[in-house]
C-alpha positions as CSV (number, residue, x, y, z in Angstrom):
1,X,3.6,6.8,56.3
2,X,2.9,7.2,59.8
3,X,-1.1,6.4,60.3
4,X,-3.1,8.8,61.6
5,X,-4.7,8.3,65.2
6,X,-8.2,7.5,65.9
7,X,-9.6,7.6,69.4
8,X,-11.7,4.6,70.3
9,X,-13.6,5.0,73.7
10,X,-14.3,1.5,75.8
11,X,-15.4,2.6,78.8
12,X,-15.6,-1.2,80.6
13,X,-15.3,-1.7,84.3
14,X,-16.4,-5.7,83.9
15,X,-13.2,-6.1,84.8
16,X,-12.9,-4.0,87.9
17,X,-15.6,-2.3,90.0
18,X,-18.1,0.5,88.8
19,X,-16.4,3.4,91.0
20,X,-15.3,5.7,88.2
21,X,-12.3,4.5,85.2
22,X,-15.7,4.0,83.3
23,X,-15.0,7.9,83.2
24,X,-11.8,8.2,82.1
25,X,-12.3,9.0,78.7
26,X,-14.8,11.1,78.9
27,X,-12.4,13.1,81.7
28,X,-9.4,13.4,78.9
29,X,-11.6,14.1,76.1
30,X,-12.8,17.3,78.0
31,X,-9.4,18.3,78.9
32,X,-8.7,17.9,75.3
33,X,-6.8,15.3,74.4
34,X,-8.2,14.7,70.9
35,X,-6.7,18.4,70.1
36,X,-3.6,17.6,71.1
37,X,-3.2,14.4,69.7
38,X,-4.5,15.9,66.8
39,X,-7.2,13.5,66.0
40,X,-9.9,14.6,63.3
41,X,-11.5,11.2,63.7
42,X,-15.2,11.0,65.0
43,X,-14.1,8.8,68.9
44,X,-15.7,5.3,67.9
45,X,-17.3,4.2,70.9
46,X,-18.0,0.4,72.3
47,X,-20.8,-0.2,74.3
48,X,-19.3,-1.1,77.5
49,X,-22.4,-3.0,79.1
50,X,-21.5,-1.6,82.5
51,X,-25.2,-2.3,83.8
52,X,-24.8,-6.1,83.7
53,X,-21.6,-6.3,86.2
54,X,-21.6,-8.0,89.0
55,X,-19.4,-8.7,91.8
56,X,-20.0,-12.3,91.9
57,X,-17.5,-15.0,91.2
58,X,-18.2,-17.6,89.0
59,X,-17.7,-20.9,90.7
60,X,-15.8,-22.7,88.4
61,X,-13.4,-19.9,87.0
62,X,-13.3,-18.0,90.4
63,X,-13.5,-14.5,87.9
64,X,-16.5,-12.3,87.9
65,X,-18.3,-11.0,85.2
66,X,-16.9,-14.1,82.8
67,X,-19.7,-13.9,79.8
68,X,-20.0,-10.3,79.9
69,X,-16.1,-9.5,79.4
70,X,-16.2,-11.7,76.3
71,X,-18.8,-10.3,75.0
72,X,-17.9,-7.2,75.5
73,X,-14.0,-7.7,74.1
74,X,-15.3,-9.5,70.8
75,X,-16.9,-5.6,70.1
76,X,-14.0,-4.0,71.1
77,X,-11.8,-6.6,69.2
78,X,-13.9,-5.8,65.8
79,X,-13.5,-1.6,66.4
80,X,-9.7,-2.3,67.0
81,X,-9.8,-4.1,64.0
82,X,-11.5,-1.7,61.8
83,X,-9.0,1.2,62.8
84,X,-6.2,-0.8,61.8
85,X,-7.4,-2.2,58.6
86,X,-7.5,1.5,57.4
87,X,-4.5,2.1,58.3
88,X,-4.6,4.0,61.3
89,X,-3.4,4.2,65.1
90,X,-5.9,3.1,67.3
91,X,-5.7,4.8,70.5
92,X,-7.6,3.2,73.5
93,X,-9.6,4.9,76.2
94,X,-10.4,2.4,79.2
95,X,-12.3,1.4,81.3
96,X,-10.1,-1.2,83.2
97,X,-7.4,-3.0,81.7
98,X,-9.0,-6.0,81.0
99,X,-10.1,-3.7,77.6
100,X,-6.6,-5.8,76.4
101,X,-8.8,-8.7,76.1
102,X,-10.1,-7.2,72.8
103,X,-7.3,-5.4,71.5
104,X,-4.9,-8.4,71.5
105,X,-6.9,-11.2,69.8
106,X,-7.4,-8.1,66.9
107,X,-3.8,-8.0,66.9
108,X,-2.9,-11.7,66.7
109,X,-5.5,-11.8,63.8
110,X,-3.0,-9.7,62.2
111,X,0.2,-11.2,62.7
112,X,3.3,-11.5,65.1
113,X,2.7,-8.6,68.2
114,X,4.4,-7.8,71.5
115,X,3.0,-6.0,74.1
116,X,4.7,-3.5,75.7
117,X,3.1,-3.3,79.4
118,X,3.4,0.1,81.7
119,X,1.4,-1.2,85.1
120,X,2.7,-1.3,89.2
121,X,0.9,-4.3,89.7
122,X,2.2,-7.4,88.0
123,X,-1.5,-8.7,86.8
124,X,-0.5,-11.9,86.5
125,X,-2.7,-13.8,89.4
126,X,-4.4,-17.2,88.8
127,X,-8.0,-16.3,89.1
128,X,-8.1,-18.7,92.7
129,X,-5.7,-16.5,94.2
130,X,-7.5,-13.0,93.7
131,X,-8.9,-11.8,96.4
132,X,-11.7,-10.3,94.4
133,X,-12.0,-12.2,91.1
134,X,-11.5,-8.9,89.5
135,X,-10.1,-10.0,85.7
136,X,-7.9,-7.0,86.3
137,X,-5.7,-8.6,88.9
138,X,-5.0,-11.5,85.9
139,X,-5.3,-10.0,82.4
140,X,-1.6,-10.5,81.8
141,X,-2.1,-14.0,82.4
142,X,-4.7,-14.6,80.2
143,X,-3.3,-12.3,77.8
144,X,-0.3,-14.9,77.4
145,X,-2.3,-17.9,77.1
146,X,-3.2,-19.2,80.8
147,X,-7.0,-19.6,82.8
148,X,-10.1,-20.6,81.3
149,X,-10.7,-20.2,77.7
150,X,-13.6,-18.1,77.9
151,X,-11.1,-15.5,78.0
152,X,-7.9,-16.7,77.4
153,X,-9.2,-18.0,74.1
154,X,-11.8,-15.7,72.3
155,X,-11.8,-16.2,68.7
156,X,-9.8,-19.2,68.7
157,X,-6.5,-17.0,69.0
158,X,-4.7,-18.5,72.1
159,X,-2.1,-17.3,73.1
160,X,-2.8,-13.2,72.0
161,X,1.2,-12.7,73.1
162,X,4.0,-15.0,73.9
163,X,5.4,-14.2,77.0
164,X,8.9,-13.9,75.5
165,X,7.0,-10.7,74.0
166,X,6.0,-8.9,76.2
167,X,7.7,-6.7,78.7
168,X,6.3,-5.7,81.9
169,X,7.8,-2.2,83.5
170,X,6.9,-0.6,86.4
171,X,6.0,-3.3,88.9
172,X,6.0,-2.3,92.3
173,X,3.2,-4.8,94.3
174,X,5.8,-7.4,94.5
175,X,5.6,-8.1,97.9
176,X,1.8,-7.9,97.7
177,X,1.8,-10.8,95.4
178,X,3.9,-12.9,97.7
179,X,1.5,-12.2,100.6
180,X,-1.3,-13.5,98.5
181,X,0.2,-16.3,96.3
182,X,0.6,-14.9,93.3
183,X,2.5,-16.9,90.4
184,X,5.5,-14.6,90.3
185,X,5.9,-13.1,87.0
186,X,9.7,-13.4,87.1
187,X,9.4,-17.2,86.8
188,X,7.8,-16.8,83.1
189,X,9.5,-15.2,80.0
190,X,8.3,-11.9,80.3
191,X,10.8,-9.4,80.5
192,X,10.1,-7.2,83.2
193,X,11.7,-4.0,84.4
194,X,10.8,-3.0,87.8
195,X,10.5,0.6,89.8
196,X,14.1,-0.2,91.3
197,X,15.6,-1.5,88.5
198,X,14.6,1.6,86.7
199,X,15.7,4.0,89.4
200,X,19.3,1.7,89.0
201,X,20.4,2.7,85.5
202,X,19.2,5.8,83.5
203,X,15.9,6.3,81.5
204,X,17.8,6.4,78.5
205,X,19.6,3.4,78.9
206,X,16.0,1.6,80.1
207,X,14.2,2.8,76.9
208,X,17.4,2.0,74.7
209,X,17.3,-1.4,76.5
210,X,13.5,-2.3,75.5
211,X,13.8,-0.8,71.9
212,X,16.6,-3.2,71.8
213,X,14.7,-6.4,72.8
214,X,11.6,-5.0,70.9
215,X,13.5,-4.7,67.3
216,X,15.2,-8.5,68.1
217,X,11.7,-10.0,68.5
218,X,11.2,-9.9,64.6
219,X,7.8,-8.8,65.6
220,X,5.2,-7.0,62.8
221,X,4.6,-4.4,65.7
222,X,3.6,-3.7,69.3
223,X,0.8,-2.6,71.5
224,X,1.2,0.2,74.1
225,X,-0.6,-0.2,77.9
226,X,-0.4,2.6,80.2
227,X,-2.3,1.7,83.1
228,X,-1.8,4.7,85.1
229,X,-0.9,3.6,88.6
230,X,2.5,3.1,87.2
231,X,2.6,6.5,87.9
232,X,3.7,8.0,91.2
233,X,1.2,7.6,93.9
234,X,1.9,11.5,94.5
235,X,0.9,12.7,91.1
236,X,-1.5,10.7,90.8
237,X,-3.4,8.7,93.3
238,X,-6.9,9.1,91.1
239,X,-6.5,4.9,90.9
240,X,-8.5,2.4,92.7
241,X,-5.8,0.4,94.2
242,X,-2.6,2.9,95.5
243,X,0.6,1.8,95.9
244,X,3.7,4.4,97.1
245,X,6.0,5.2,94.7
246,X,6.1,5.0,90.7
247,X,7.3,6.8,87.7
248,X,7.1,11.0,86.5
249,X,4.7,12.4,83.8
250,X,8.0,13.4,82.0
251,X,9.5,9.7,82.4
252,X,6.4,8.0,80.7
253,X,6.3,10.5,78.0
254,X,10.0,9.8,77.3
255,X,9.2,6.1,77.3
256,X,6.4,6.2,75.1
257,X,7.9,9.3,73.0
258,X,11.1,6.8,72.1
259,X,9.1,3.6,71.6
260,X,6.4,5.4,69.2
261,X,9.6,6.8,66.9
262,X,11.6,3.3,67.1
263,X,9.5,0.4,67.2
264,X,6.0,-0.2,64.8
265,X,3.4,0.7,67.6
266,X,-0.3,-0.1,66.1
267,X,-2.1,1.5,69.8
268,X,-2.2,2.7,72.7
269,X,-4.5,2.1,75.8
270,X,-5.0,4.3,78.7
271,X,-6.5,2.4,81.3
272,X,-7.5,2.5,85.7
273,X,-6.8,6.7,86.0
274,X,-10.3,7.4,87.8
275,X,-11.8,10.9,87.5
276,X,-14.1,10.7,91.0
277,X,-11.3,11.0,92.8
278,X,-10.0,14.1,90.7
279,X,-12.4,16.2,91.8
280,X,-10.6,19.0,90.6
281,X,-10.1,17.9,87.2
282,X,-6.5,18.4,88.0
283,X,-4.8,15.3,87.2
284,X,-6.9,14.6,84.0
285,X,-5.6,17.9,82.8
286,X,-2.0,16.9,83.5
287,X,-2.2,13.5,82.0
288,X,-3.5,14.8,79.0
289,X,-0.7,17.8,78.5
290,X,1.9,14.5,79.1
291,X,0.2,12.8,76.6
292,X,0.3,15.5,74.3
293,X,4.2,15.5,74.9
294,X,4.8,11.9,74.6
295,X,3.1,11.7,71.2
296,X,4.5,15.4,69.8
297,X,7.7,13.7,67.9
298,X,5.2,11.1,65.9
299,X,2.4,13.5,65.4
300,X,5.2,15.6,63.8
301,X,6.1,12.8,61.3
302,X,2.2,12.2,60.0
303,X,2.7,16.0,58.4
């Protein structure tokens, strides 16, 4: 049986800057997305600790906010946890998408995952080469075993993900990274699926091809990330860092429609969409109708 969905609200910016993604859930959950995802659960919130950041890097590690980010992803790691263990779909509400950083080591504690990675930027830095130190520019990099320990390693489960697990789609900062040094995430063994390469083939054929790979991993199941600048800068530039281009509301929710039906998803997070600059409440609304969509064929089968 399907599991049912429970909301979990972690509402961290430790990983970005305190400008206004610590808002995004509360945004959704007032346009109501717990209606249409049909959720009878109480939302399970994590503490975020959101007064303790600070834009300082560490020396050594060159992040900021190191201690605070571990603490805080050990408590999200244990809600994650929790929701799965009783058998039900944990769905995610960021914060900035270094929230993976306690959603994966619950995962690996479980078994074999993949991660399935929605994003326009690549997030795959060495902490030295940010220009900020924000974890966000590297959390796919520590999520796949690389960088200091204090994050890379939090409960002893290093690597979360293989990188021949996960696949990245939706990059579109890849001359960005060149300009600043970036490892290029091409040179691991993540399989990544960029804007173009999208816009080359079909949708159908794109989803077909990552079911595909998904169901030849022999995996136990997959996580879902949907940072929200993967979506075009013209429907939705509510994100902290823009970038022209990106994909429809109707193209993610056939993405994530097809991989919630074909593949063992455990969650979903919904990170970096930034209510301040929504001002309207217009874009919130519209992200969570598509969500609604994307999840109506799996809702369906927990009747």
């Amino acid at each position: 049986m399907t599991p049912k969905i429970e909301i979990i609200s972690a509402p961290s910016i430790l990983g970005l800057k305190p400008t206004g993604v610590q808002e995004l859930g509360e945004a959704l959950l007032k346009a109501g997305l717990a209606g249409y995802l049909r959720c009878d659960y109480p939302v399970v919130g994590v503490p975020a600790n959101n007064e303790s950041y600070s834009a300082e890097r560490d020396p050594k590690t060159k992040c900021i906010n190191l201690k605070a980010l571990q603490a805080f992803s050990m408590k999200l790691s244990s809600a994650v946890s929790k929701t799965i263990e009783e058998n039900r779909f944990a769905f995610v509400l960021g914060g900035d998408c270094s929230i993976l950083l306690g959603i994966m080591p619950a995962l690996k504690a479980k078994g074999n995952y993949g991660l399935i990675f929605f994003d326009a930027h690549a997030d795959f830095y060495e902490p030295e080469k940010s220009v900020t130190g924000e974890v966000a520019d590297m959390v796919l990099g520590f999520i796949v075993g690389h960088g200091t320990e204090v994050l890379s390693n939090i409960n002893g489960m290093n690597p979360y993900v293989l990188e021949k697990h996960v696949v990245h789609i939706g990059q579109r900062d890849e001359e960005e990274t060149k300009y600043y040094g970036s490892r290029n995430i091409r040179e691991s063994s993540i399989k990544c699926i960029n804007i173009s390469e999208i816009s080359a083939t079909s949708l159908e054929k794109t989803a077909a091809d990552i079911i595909n790979h998904i169901q030849n991993l022999n995996l136990d199941g997959v996580w879902i990330h949907y940072d929200t600048d993967v979506l075009s800068d013209d429907i939705n530039p509510a994100v902290d860092y823009r970038l022209p281009g990106g994909l429809q509301f109707s193209d993610m929710e056939y993405f994530i429609g097809e991989l919630l039906i074909n593949c063992n998803v455990a969650g979903l997070s919904l990170t970096i969409f930034n209510p301040r600059l929504d001002t309207d409440g217009n874009i919130a609304k519209k992200l969570t109708v598509s969500l609604g969509k994307a999840f109506k064929k799996f809702i369906l089968e927990l009747k």
